[in-house]
C-alpha positions as CSV (number, residue, x, y, z in Angstrom):
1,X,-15.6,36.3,105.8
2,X,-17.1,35.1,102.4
3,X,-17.6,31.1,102.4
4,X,-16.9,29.9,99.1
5,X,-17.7,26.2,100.0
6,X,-19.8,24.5,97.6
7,X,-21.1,20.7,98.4
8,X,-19.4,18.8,96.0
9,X,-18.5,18.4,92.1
10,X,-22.6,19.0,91.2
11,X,-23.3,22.5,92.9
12,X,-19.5,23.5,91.7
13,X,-20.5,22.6,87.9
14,X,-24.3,24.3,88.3
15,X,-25.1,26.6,85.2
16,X,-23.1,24.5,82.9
17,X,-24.7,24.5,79.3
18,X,-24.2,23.5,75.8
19,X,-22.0,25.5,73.5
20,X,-20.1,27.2,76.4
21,X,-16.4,28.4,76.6
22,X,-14.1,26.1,79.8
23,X,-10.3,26.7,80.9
24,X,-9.3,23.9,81.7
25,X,-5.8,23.7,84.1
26,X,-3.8,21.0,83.9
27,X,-0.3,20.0,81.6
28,X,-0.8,16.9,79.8
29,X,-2.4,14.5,82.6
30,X,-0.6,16.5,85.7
31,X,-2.7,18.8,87.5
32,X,-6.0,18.5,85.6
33,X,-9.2,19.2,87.1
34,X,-10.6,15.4,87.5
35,X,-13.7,16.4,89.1
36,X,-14.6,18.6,87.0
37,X,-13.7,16.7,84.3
38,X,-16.0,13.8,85.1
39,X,-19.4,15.7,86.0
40,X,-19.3,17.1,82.3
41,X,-19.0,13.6,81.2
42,X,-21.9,12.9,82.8
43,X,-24.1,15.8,82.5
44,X,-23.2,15.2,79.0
45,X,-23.3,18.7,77.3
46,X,-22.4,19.4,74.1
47,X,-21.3,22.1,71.5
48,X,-18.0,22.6,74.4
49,X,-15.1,25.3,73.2
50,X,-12.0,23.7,75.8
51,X,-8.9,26.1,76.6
52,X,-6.6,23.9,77.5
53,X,-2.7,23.1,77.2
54,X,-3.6,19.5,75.5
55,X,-6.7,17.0,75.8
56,X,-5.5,14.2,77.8
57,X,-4.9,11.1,76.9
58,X,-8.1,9.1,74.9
59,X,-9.3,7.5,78.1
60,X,-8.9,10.3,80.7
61,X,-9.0,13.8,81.5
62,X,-10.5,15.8,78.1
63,X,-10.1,12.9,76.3
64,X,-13.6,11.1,77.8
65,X,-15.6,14.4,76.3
66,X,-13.8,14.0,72.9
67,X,-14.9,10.3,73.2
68,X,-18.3,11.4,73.5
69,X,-17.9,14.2,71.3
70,X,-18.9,16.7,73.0
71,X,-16.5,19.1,72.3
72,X,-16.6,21.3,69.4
73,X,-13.5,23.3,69.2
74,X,-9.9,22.7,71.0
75,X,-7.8,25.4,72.2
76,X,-4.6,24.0,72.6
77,X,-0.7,24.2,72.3
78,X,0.0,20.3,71.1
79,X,-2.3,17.0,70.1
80,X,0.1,15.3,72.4
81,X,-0.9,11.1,73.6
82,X,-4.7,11.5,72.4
83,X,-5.0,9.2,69.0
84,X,-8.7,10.3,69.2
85,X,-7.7,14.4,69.5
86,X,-5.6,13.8,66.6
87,X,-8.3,11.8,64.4
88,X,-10.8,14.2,65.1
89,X,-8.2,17.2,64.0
90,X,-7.5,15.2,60.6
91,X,-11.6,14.6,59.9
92,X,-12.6,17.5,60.3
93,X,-14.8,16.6,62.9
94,X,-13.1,18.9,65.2
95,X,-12.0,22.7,65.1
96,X,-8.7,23.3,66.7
97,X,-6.5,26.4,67.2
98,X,-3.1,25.5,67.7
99,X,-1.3,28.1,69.1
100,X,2.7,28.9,70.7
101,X,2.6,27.9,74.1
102,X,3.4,30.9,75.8
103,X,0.8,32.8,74.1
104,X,-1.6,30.3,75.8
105,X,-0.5,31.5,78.8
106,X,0.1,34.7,78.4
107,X,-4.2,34.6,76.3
108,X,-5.1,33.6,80.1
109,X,-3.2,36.2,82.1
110,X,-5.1,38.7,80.0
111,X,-8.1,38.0,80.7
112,X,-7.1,37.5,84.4
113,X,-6.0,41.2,84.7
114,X,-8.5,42.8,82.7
115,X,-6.4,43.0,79.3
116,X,-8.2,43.3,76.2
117,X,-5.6,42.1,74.1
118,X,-1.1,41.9,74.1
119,X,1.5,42.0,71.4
120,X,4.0,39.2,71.3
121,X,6.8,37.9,68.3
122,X,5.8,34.7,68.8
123,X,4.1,33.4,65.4
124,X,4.9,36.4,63.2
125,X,5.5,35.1,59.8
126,X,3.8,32.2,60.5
127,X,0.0,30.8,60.4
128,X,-0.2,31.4,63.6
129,X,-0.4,35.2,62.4
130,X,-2.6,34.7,59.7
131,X,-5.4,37.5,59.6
132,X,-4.3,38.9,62.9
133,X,-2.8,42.4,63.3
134,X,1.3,43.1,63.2
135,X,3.0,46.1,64.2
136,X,6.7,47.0,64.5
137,X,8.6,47.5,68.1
138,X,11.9,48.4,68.5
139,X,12.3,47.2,64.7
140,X,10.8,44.2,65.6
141,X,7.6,42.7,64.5
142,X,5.0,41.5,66.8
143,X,1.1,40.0,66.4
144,X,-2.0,41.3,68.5
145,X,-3.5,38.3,70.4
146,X,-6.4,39.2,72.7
147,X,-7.7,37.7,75.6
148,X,-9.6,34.3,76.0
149,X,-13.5,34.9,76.9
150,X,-14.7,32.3,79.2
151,X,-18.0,31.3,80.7
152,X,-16.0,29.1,83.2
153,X,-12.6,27.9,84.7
154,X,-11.9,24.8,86.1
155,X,-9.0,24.3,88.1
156,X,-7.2,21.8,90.0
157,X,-5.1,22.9,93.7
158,X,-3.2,21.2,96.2
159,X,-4.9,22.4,99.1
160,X,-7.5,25.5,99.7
161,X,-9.5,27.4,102.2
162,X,-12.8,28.6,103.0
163,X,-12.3,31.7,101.4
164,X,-11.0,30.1,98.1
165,X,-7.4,30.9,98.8
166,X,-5.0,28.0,96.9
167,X,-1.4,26.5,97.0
168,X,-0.4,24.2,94.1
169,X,1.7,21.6,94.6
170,X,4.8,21.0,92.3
171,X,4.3,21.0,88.8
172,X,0.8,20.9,88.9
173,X,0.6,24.3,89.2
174,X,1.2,24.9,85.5
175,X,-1.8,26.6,84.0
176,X,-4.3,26.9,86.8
177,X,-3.0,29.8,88.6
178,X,-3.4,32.2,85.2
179,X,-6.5,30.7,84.6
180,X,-8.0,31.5,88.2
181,X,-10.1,34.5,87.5
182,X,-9.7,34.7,83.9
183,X,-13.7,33.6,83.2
184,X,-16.9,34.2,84.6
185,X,-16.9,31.8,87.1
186,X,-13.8,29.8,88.2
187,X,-14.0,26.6,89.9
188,X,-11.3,25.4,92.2
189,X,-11.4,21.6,93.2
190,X,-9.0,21.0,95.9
191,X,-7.6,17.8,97.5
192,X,-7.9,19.3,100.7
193,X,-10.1,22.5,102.5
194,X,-8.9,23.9,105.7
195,X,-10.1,26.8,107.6
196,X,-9.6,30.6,106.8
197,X,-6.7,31.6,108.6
198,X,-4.8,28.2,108.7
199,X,-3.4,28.7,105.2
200,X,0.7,30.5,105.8
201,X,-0.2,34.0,103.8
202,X,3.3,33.9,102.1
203,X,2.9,30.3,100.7
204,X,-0.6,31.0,98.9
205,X,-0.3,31.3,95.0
206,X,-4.0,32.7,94.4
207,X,-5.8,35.0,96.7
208,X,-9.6,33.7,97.0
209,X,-10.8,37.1,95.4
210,X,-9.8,34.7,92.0
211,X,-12.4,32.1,93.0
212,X,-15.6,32.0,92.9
213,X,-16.6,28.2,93.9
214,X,-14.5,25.6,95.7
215,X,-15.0,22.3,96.8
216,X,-12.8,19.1,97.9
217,X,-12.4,16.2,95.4
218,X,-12.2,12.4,95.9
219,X,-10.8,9.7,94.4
220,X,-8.0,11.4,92.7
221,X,-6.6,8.7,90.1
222,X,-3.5,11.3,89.5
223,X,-2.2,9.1,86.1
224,X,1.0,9.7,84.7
225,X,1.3,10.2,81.2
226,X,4.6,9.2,80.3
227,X,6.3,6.6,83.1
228,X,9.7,6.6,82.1
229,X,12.6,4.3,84.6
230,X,15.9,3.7,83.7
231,X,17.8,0.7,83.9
232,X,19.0,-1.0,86.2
């Protein structure tokens, strides 16, 4: 059996430079790589191209690298709670592609499976299809959007093995399972390793043959980003 153990958040991130391309998992503050997240604070690289649904908030999650600006350019689907994303955006200090949701998504699942590139409707006749090619379907018009190019994807799981096999909890499963695989190197940080063989085969969402590095996190601070209660 292959051992994808790594000790800790340090030996996970090694070969991490300036001016790289990250996935990063996560849906607004749920599911996010925290880890991960943290050691690139600190190694504090620059030049950082981030695939991500949003940037955090401004005091967690991708929001501490745009506070030390060390992203360049956000891939993302919405600004969402960041005031500092959105100044950045507005300044020009910042390069950001915008793009339909789904697309996202679907821009990681190609490069997961080894696709080139996908037609989809979603954006025709909008900016979003500026300079990109169309072509009709079915007397419909779709856009070309190829796949993301990553050095590395971080990712955030419920619980893994040995062998890098995951289960995501909940809704923090979101965008890490199509980003698992979909760069050179994808990190898994996990809340909880067990052995090989422990795992129930039918309740794993990513085979281990997706991961390349996985260690256990601490100190999960698991923010919500939005606490809503009604009353009483």
């Amino acid at each position: 059996m292959i051992r994808k153990i790594v000790n800790g958040v340090q030996e996970a991130t090694e070969g991490v430079k300036d001016d790289m391309t990250f996935m990063l998992g996560g849906f607004g503050l749920c599911g996010i790589p925290e880890n991960a997240i943290a050691e690139l604070v600190r190694k504090n690289i620059k030049g950082l191209t981030c695939i991500s649904n949003n940037a955090g908030v401004d005091d967690f999650g991708l929001g501490l690298l745009l506070q030390q600006k060390q992203i360049k350019k956000m891939v993302s689907s919405y600004v969402g709670e960041n005031d500092e994303f959105e100044r950045q955006m507005l300044s020009g200090e910042l390069d950001v592609e915008l793009i339909p949701q789904g697309t996202l998504a679907e821009r990681c699942r190609a490069a997961q499976g080894g696709f080139p590139a996908f037609y989809t409707p979603a954006g025709y006749g909008t900016e979003v299809a500026e300079g990109k090619e169309t072509r009709e379907f079915n007397g419909k018009m779709y856009i070309l959007e190829e796949a993301f190019k990553a050095d590395f994807a971080f990712v955030k799981a419920w619980k893994g093995d040995e062998a890098g096999n995951l289960i995501f909890k909940g809704t923090a499963r979101n965008f890490n399972p199509c980003m698992c695989g979909a760069a050179k190197i994808t990190v898994a940080e996990v809340e909880e390793i067990v052995p090989a063989g422990t795992l129930d085969p039918d309740h794993i969402h990513i085979p281990g043959i997706f991961v390349q590095r996985i260690f256990e996190g601490k100190n999960y601070e698991k923010r919500i980003e939005q606490r809503t209660v009604r009353k009483r």
